[in-house]
DOVEX-300771 format. One record per residue (C-alpha): residue number from 1; chain; x, y, z. Coordinates in nm, 2 decimals. Example, Ala and Ser with C-alpha at 12.3 -4.5 7.8 and 13.67 -1.06 7.14 Angstrom:
2
> 1, A, 1.23, -0.45, 0.78
> 2, A, 1.37, -0.11, 0.71
//
This chain:
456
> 1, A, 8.66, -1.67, -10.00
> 2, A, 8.42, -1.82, -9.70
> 3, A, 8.07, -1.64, -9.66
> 4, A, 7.97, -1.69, -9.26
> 5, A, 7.58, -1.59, -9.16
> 6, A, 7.49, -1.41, -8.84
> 7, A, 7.12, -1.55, -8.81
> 8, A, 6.90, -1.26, -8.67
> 9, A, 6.58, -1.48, -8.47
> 10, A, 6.41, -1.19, -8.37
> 11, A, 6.01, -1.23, -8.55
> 12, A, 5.96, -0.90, -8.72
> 13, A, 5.56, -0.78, -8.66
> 14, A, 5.30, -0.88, -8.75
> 15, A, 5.44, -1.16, -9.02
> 16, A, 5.56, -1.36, -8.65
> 17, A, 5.89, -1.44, -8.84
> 18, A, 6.27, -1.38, -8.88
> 19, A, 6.33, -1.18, -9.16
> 20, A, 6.52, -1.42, -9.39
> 21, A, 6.19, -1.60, -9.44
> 22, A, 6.00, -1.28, -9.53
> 23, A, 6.01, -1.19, -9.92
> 24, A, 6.05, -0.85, -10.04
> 25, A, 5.97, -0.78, -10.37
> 26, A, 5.92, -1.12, -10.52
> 27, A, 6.14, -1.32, -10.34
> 28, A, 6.31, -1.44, -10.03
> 29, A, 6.52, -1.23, -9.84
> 30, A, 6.74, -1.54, -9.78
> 31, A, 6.71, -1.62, -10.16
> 32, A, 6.81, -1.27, -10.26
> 33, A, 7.10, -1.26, -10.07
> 34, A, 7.22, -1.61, -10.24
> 35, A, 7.18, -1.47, -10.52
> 36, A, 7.40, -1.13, -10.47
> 37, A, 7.65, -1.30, -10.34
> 38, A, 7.65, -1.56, -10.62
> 39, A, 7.62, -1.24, -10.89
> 40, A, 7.91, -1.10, -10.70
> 41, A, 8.18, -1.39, -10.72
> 42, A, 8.12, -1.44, -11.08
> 43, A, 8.17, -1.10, -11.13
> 44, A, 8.49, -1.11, -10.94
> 45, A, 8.58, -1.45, -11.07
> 46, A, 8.60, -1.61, -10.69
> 47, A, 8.54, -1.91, -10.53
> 48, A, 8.28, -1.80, -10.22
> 49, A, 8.23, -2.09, -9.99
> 50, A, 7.95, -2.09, -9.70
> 51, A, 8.21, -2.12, -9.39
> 52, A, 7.93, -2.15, -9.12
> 53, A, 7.63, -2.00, -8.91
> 54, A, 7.66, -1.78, -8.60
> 55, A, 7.41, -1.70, -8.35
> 56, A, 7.55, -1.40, -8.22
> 57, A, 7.83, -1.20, -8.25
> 58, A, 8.06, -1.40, -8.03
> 59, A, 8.11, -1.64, -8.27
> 60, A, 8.34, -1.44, -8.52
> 61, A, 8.64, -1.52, -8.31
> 62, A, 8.61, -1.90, -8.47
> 63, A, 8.66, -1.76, -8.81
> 64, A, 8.99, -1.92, -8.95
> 65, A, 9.25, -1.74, -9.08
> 66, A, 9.34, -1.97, -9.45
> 67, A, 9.18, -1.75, -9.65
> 68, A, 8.93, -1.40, -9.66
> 69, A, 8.60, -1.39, -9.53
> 70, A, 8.27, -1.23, -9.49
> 71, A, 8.05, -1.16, -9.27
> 72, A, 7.68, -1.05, -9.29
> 73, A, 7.33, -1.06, -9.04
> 74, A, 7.06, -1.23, -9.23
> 75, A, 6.81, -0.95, -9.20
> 76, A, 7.01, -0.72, -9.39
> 77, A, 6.90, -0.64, -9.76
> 78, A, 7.11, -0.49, -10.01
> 79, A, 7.21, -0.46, -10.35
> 80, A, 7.48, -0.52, -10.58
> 81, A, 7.60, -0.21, -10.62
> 82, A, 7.60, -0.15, -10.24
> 83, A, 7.78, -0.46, -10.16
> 84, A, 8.06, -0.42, -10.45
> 85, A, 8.11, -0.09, -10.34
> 86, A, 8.19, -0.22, -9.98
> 87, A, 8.42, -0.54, -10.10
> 88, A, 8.61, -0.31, -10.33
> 89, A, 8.73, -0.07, -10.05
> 90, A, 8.81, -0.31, -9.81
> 91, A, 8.97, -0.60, -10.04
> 92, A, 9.19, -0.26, -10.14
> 93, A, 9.28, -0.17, -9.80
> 94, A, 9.39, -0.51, -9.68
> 95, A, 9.26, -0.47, -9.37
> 96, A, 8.97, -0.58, -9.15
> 97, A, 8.67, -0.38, -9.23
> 98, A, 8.30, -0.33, -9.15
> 99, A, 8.10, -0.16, -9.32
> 100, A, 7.88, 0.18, -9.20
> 101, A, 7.68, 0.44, -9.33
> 102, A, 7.69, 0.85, -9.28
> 103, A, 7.43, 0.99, -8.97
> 104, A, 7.35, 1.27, -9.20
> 105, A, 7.34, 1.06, -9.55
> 106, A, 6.96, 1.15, -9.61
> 107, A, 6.79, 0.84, -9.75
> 108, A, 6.97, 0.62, -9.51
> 109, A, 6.87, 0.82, -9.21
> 110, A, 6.54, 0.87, -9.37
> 111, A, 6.47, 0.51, -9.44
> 112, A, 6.69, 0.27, -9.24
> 113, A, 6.72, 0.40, -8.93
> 114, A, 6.33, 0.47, -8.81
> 115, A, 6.28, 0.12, -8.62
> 116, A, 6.61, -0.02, -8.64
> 117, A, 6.78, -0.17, -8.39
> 118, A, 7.09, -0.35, -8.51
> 119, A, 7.27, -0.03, -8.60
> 120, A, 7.54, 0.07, -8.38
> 121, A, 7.65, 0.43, -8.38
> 122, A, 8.03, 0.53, -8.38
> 123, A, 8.21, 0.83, -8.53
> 124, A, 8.50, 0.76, -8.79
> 125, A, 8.85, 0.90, -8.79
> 126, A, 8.76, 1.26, -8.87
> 127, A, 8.52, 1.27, -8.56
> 128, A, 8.21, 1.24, -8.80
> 129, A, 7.95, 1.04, -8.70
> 130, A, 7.84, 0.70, -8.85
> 131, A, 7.63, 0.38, -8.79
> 132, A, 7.80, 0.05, -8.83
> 133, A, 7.64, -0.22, -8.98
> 134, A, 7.66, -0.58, -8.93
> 135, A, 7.85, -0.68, -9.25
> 136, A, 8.22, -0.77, -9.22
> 137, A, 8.55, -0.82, -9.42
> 138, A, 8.86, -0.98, -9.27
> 139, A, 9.14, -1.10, -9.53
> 140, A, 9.24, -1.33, -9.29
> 141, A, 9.12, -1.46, -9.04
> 142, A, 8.88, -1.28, -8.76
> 143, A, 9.05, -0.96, -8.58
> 144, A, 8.90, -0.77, -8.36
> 145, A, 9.00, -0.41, -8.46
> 146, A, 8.82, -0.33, -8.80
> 147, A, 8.81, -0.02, -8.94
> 148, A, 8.47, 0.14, -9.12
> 149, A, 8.38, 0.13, -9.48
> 150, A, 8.14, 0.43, -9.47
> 151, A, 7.92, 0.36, -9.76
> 152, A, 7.72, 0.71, -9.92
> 153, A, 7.39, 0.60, -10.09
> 154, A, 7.46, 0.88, -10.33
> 155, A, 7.09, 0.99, -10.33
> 156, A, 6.85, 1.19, -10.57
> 157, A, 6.57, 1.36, -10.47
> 158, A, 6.23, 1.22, -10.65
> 159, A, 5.85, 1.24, -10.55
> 160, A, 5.50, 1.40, -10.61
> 161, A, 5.64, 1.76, -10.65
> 162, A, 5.24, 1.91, -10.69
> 163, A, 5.04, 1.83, -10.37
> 164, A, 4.81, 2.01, -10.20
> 165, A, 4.99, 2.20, -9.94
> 166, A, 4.86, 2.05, -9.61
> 167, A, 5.01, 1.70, -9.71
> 168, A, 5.35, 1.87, -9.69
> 169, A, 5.55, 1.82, -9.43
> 170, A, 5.80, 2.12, -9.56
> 171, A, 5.65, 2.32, -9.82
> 172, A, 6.02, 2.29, -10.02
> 173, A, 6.05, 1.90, -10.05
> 174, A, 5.69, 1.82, -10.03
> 175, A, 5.62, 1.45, -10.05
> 176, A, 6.02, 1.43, -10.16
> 177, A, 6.16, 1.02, -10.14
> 178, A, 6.55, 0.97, -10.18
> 179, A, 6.62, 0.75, -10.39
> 180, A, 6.96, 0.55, -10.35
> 181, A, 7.22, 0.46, -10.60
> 182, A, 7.34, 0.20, -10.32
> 183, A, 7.07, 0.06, -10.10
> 184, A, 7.08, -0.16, -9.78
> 185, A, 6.80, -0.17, -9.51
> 186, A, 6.80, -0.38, -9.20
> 187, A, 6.48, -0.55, -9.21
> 188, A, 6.30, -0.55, -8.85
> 189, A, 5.97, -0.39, -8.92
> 190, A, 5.67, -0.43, -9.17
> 191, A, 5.80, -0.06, -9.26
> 192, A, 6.12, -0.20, -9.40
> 193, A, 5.92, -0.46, -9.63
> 194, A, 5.79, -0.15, -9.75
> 195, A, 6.07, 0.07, -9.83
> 196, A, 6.29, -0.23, -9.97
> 197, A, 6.03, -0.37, -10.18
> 198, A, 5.91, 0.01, -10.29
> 199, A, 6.13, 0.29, -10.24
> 200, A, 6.46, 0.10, -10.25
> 201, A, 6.25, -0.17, -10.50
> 202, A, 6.06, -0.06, -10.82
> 203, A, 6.06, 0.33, -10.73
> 204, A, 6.46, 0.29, -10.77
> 205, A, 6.49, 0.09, -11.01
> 206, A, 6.28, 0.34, -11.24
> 207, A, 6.50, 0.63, -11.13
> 208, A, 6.81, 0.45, -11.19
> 209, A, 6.67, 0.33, -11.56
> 210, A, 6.57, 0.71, -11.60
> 211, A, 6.96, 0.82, -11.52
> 212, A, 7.10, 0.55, -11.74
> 213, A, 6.88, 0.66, -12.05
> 214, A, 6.95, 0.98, -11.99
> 215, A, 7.32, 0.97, -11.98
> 216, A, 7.39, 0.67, -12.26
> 217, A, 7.21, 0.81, -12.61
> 218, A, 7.28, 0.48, -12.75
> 219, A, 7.05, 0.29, -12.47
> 220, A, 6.78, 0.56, -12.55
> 221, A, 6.83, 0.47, -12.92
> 222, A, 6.78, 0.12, -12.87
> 223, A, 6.46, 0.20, -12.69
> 224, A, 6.31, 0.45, -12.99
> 225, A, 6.39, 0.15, -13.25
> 226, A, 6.24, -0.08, -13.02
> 227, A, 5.96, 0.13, -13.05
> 228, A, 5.95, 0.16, -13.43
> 229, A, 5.93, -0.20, -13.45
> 230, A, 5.63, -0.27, -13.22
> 231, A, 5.48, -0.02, -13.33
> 232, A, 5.44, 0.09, -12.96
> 233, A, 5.55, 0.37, -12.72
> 234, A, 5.87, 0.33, -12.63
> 235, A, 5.83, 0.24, -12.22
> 236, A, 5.54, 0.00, -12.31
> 237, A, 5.80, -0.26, -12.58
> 238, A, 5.98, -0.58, -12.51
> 239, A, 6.30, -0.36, -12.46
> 240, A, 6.15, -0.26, -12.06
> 241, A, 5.83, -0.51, -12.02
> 242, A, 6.00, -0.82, -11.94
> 243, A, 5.76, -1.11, -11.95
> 244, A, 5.83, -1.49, -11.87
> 245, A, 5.70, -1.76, -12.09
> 246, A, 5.31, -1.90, -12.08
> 247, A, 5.16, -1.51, -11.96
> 248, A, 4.91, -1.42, -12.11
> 249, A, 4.81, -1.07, -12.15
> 250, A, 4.50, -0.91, -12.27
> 251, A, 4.59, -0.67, -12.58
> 252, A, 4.34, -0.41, -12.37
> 253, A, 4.58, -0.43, -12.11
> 254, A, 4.83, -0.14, -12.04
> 255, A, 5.17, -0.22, -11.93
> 256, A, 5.46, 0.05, -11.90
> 257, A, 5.81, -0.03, -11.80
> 258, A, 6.02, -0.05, -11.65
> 259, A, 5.83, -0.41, -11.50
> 260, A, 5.91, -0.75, -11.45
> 261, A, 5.62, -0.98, -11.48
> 262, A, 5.70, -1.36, -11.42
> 263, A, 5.59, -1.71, -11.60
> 264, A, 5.24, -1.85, -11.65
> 265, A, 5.05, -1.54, -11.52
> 266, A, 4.74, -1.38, -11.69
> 267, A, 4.65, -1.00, -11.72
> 268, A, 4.29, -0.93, -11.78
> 269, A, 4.09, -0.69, -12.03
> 270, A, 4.16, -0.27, -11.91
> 271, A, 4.42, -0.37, -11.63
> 272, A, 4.68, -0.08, -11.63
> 273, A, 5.03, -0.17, -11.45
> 274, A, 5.35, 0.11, -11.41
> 275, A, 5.67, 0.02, -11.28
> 276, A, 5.59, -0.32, -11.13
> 277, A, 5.77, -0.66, -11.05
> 278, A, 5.51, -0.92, -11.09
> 279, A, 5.62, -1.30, -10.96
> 280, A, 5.51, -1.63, -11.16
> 281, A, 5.16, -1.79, -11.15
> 282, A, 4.99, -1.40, -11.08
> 283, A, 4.66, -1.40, -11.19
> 284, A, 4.56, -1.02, -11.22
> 285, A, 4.17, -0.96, -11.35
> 286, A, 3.98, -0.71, -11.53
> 287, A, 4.00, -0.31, -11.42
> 288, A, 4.28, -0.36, -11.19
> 289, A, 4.54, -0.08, -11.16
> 290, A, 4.86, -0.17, -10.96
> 291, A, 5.12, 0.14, -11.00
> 292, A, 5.51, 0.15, -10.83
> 293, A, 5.39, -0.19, -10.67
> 294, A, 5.53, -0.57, -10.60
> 295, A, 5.31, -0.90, -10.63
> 296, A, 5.47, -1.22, -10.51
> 297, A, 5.45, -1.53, -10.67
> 298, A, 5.09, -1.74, -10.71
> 299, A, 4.87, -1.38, -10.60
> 300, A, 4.54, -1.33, -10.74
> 301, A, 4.36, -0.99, -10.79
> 302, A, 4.02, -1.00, -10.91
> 303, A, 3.86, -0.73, -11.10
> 304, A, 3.90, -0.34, -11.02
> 305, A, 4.16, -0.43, -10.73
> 306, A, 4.38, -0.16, -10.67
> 307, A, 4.76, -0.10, -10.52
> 308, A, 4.93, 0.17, -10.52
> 309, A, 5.33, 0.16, -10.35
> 310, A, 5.23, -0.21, -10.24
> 311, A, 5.37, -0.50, -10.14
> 312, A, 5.20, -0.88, -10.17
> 313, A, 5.36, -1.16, -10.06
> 314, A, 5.29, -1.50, -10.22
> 315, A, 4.96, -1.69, -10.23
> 316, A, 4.72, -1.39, -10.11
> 317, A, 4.42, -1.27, -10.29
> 318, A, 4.34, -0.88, -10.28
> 319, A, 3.96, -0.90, -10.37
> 320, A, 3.73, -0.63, -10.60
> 321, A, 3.72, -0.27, -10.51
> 322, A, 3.98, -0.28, -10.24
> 323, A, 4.27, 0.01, -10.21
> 324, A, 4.59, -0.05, -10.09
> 325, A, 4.84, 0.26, -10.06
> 326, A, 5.17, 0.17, -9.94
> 327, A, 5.08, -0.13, -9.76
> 328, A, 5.24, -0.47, -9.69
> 329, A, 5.07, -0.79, -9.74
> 330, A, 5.19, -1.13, -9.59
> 331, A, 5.19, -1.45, -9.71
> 332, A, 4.79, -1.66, -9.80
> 333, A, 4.61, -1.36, -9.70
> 334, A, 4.30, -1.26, -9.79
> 335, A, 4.16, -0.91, -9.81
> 336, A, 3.85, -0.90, -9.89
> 337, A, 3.65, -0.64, -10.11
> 338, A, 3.58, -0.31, -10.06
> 339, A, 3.82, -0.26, -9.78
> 340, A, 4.04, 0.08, -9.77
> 341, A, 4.38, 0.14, -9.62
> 342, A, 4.41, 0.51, -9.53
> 343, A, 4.76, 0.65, -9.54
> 344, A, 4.74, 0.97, -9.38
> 345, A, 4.65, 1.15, -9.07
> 346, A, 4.37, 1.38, -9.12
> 347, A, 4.45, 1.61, -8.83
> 348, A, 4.80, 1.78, -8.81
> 349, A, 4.96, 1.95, -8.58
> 350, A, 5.07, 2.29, -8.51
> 351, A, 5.39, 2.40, -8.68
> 352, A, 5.50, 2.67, -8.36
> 353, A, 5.41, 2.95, -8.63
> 354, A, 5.05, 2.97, -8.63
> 355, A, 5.00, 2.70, -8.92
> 356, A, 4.98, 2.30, -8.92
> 357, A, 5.14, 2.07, -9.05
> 358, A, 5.10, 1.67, -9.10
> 359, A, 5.19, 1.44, -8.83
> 360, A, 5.43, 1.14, -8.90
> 361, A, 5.26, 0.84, -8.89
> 362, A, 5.40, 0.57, -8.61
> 363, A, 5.45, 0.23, -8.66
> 364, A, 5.56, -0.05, -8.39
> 365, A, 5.97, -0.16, -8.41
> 366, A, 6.10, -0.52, -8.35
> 367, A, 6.02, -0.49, -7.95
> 368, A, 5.61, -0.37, -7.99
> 369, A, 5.73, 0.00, -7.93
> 370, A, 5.59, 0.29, -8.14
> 371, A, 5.81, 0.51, -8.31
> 372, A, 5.77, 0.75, -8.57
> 373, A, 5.89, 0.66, -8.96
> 374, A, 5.95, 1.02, -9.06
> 375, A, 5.66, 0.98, -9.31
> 376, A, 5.36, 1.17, -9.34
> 377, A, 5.19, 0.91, -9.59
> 378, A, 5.23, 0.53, -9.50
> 379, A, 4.93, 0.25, -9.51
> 380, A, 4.94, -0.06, -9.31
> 381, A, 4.99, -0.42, -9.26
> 382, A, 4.83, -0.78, -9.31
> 383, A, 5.07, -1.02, -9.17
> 384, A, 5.07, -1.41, -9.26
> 385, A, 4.74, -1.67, -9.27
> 386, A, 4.50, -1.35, -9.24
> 387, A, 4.13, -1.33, -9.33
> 388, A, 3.95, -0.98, -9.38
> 389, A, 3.63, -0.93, -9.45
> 390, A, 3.48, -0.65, -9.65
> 391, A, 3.41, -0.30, -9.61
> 392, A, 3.67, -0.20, -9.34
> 393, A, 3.87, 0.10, -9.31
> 394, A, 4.21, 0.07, -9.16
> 395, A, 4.38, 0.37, -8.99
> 396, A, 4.75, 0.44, -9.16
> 397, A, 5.03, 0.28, -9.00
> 398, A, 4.80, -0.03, -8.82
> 399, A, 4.91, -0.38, -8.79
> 400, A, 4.69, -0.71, -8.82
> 401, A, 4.90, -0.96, -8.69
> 402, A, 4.95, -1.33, -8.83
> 403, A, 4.65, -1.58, -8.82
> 404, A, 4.42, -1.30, -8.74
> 405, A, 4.05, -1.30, -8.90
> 406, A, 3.81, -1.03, -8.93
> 407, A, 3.44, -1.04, -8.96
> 408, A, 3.23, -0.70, -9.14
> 409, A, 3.02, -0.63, -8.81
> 410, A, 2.90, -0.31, -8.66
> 411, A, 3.14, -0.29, -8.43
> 412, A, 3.46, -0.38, -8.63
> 413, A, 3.45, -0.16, -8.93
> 414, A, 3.74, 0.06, -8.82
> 415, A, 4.05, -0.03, -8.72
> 416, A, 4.18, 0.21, -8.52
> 417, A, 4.48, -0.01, -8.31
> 418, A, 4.70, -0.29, -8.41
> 419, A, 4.48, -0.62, -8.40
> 420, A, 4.65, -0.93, -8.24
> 421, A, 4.57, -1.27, -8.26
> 422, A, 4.37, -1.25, -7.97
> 423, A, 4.16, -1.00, -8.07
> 424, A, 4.07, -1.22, -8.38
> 425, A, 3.73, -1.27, -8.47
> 426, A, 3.76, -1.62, -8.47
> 427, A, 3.78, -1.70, -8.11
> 428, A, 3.43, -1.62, -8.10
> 429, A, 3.32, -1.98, -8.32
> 430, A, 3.31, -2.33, -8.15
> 431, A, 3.51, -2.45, -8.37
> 432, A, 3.78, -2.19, -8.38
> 433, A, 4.09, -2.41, -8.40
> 434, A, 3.94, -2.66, -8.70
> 435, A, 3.79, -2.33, -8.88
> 436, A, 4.14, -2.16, -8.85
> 437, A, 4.46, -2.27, -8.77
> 438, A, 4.74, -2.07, -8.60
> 439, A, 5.04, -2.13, -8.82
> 440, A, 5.28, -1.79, -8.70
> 441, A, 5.28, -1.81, -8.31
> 442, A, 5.50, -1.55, -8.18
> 443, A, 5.86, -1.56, -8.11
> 444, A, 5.98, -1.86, -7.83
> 445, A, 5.55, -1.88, -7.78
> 446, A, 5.58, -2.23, -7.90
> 447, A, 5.89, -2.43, -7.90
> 448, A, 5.74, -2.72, -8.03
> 449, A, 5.63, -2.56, -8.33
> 450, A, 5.99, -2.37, -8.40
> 451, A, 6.10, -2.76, -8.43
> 452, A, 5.83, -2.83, -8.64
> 453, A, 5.89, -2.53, -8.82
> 454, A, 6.27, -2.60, -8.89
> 455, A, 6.20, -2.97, -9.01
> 456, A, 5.93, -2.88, -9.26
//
């Protein structure tokens, strides 16, 4: 079997890069598709050959017809069970396929399609519609009538069910998230870091180990004796805190599972962490609390940080006394301390029936336009190479983009607006270029660099 990429160029804001070199949870989005597709020919027991790299769509036509084939845009993330669920249907059917998701499937309309752009809507053979996505099987050969795989993301309902009423959108699902069995996210937007490193990351990932305990009495066995032998509650043993060799962890520390915490990290005195993927060389300090939350390799917290429903890409530093709700951190970023993300609007709107309800924050797609997410709680975004200083206050749903650097004055202590790079407080020093260096121009802004880019 031959694997062909469609390569996706456009920079998702405010990183000021294709998505394949972004990393969502702890790793590369390029990396974590290598690695499905690797987990799913040894599962299958196939041979799965790179055939080649497209820039657009025109160049499926050149796919040869010795022997099947897929076909996948690298800004797509998915998982295992999404992408065996596809293969299976359309290896069985014998036919060319692509595969597509339901309009009305809730978490995919709730999650993938707010900002998306890739997604092309069509209606299958009952007249129902659908949204195709860019990932393709043809048994032989390119053809170019395929028929649609529709793929249901089987969905539960899971969130904070006791809330205050005026953070509820509708007073019956309340701050309600749908949780996939099957996940798969186009990623074109900060947003989508978000939801695949969060809602479709750790905040699945416990739901799924809470349905798999619940309906296999031996696993939950397993994790009671566990528990007898460490003398330890049972989501706090070995059995669901995975931890790589040379970590060293404070016995003051509180870690529940399930969570993935990588190799040659250290976890300071009173730091509490729930449901968390952790990458290698993480240094996380005193008093820090990081709940439903992902940390990139060679991060460093230092005391009494905070994230909650937050991404951090590698080699950036989240300083003291700084809270980040659902945010998204790019790569060697610093936040300095005392700095607060807000994730919610404070004024609402009215509902038509005398009453108010939240408004849905907006966030900028792939092209700089605003659209709403369909969320009434969502923080913001650092993007790469980014220096904040302390004390601001950052309105939900705001962008800093790449290179950007901040100074604590009077007249920057709330941000309001999405910051671009030449808004950055930097331009203001003499020496501006030697004291920072801009390392993620914009898309086509710089050739030269893109070359420079590619051969590093």
């Amino acid at each position: 079997m031959y694997r062909y990429i469609l390569e996706d160029h456009h920079h998702v804001p405010p990183f000021n890069e294709p998505a394949s070199k972004l990393i969502v949870g702890t790793n590369l989005v390029s990396f974590q598709q290598e690695e499905l597709f690797s987990e799913f020919a040894r599962k299958h027991r196939l041979e799965l050959r790179l055939g080649g790299t497209f820039r657009d769509r025109d160049g499926l036509t050149s796919i040869p017809g010795d022997d099947e084939a897929i076909v996948y845009r690298d800004n797509l993330w998915f998982d295992i069970e999404f992408l065996d669920y596809f293969m299976d249907r359309a290896r069985a059917s014998k036919r060319p396929c692509r595969a597509a998701f339901a309009a009305d499937d809730r978490s995919f309309a709730m999650y993938a399609l707010p900002l998306a752009t890739t997604f092309e809507a069509s209606v299958d053979a009952g007249g129902k519609a659908i949204y195709l996505i860019d990932l393709w099987y043809f048994p032989r050969g390119y053809a170019p009538e395929v028929q649609p795989v529709v793929i249901p993301s089987d969905s539960e309902p899971r969130g904070f069910y006791s809330v205050p009423d005026f953070m509820a959108q509708d007073k019956v699902e309340e701050l309600t998230h749908y949780l996939p069995r099957r996940s798969m996210l186009s990623i074109e937007s900060w947003v989508h870091v978000y939801y695949a490193s969060i809602i479709f990351g750790v905040f699945t990932r416990g739901f799924r180990f809470e349905e798999y305990t619940r309906s296999h009495n031996f696993s939950m066995l397993r994790l009671l004796w566990r528990g007898i032998l460490e003398q330890k509650q049972m989501l706090t043993t070995s059995e669901v805190v995975k931890v790589g060799k040379d970590t060293v962890i404070d016995p003051s520390a509180y870690i529940s599972g399930p969570t993935t915490i990588g190799e040659r990290c250290f976890i300071g005195p009173g730091v509490v962490i729930d449901n968390c993927s952790i990458g290698d060389d993480v240094s996380i300090s005193q008093g820090s609390q990081l709940m439903l939350s992902t940390v990139a390799n060679n991060c460093f917290l230092p005391f009494r940080a905070s994230l909650f429903m937050t991404s951090m890409m590698s080699g950036s530093i989240v300083a003291q006394n700084t809270c980040l709700q659902m945010c998204v951190i790019g790569r060697d970023s610093f936040v300095g301390a005392g700095n607060t993300f807000t994730d919610f609007n404070l004024v609402g709107e009215p509902d038509g029936k005398g009453g108010v309800i939240p408004r849905s924050i907006r966030a900028a797609n792939v092209d700089g336009r605003l659209e709403s997410v369909n969320q009434v709680v969502l923080g913001g975004a650092v993007g790469h190479n980014c220096r904040i200083g302390s004390g601001m206050i950052v309105f939900p749903g705001r962008m800093i983009e790449s290179d950007v650097t901040l100074f604590a004055s009077a007249s920057r202590r709330v941000i309001a607006r999405d910051i671009t790079y030449e808004e950055s407080d930097h331009h203001v020093l003499k020496i501006a270029e030697a004291a920072h260096q801009r390392l993620y121009p914009r898309h086509n802004e710089t050739p030269e660099f893109e070359e420079k880019w590619e051969k590093w």
